[in-house]
N, C-alpha and C positions, 0 to 999 in steps of 0.2 A: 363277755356274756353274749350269747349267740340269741335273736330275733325269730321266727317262725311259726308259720302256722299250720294245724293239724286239723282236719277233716273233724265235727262235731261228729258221735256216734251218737246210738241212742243209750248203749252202755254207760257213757258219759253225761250224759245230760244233768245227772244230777249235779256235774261240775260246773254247767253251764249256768244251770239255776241258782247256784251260790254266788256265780260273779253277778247276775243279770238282781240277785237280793241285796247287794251289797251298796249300791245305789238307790235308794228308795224312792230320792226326790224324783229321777227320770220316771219309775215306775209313773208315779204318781200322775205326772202331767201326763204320760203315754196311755196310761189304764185306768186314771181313777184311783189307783188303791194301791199300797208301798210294799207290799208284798207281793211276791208271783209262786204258784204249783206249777209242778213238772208238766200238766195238761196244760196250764195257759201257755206253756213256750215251746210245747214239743209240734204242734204243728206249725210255730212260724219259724223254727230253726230245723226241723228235720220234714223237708217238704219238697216236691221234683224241680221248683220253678226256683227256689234259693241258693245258694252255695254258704253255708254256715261252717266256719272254720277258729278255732281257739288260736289263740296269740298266746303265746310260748315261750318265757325267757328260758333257756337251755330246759330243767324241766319243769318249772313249775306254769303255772296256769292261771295267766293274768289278765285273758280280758277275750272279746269276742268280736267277729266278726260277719257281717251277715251281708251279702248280695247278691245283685239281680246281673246276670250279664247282659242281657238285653230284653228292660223295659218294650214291650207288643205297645204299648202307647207311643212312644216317640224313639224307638229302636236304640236307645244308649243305656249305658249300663249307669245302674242307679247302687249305692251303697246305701243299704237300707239299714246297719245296726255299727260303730263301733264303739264299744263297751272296756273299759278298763277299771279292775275290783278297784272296788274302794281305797282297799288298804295300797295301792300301787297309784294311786293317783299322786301328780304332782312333782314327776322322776322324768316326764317325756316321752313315757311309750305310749302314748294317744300318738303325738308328734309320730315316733320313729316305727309305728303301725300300721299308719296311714302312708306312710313314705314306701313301706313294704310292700302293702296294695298295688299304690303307683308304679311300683317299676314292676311288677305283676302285670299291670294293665298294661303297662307300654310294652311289654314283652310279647303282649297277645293283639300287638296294633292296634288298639283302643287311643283312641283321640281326645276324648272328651269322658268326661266322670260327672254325673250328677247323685245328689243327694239333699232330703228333704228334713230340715230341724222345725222343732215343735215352736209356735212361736215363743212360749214362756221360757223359754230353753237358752236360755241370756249368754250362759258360759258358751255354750255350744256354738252358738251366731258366731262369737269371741275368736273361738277357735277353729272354725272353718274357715273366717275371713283371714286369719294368717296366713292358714296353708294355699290361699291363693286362691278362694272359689269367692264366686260373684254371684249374687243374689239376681233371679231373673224372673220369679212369678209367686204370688201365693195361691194357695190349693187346700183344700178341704179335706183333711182325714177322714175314713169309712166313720172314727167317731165323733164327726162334727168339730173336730180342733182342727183349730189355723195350723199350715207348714207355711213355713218360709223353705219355697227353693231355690238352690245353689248348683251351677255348674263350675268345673276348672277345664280348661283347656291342658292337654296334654303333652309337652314337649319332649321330644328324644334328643 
């Protein structure tokens, strides 16, 4: 089984919005409320400043990915969303997504990767601190929730 990812369209969006429903609890702590409309995600995934792209086993449509190449605050490229349906959690393609990412970035000279987890977000702490990213500030979301953020150094 082949790994990849495709460019979010707006045609699609409504595939985005079934993986991004599939998860309620994130909803939950990210928005207040365990359900999402195609309005609440169509401008933070189909927007100039993001690169919004699906995760792809050969063809089906198993999770999302959403970033910043370069953060205007601190000039590093920040991974702002990855998302894996429900029904596909617990196989390792969070793990083997984020690894796709990275050699994406290192491909494009990128050094360093940050990204910002909610604090409630227990698994997620869990699972960045594997992949090797280190906790270096907290920060205040636009809706008054705690992030804990995390950069990883990048090695080729």
């Amino acid at each position: 089984m082949s790994m990849y990812f495709e460019e979010v369209s707006k045609d699609a969006l409504y595939i985005a919005l079934e993986i991004i429903n599939s998860n309620p609890t994130y909803n939950t702590f990210e928005n207040g409320k365990a359900v999402r409309t195609i309005t609440d995600i169509e401008g933070e995934l189909l927007n100039p400043n993001t690169i919004s792209v699906f995760i792809k086993l050969d063809d089906t449509f198993i999770g999302l990915l959403d970033y910043l190449m370069e953060n205007p605050k601190d000039k590093c490229p920040w991974l702002g969303l990855l998302m894996i349906h429900n029904d596909y959690h617990g196989y390792g393609f969070g793990t083997q997504a984020y690894t796709l990412y990275e050699s994406a970035m290192l491909e494009r000279g990128v050094q360093r990767v940050r990204i910002g987890v909610l604090k409630e977000n227990l698994k997620a702490h869990t699972f960045w601190k594997s992949l090797g990213f280190n906790y270096f500030k907290t920060a205040v979301g636009h809706n008054g929730i705690e992030i804990l953020c995390y950069e990883k150094e990048l090695i080729s």
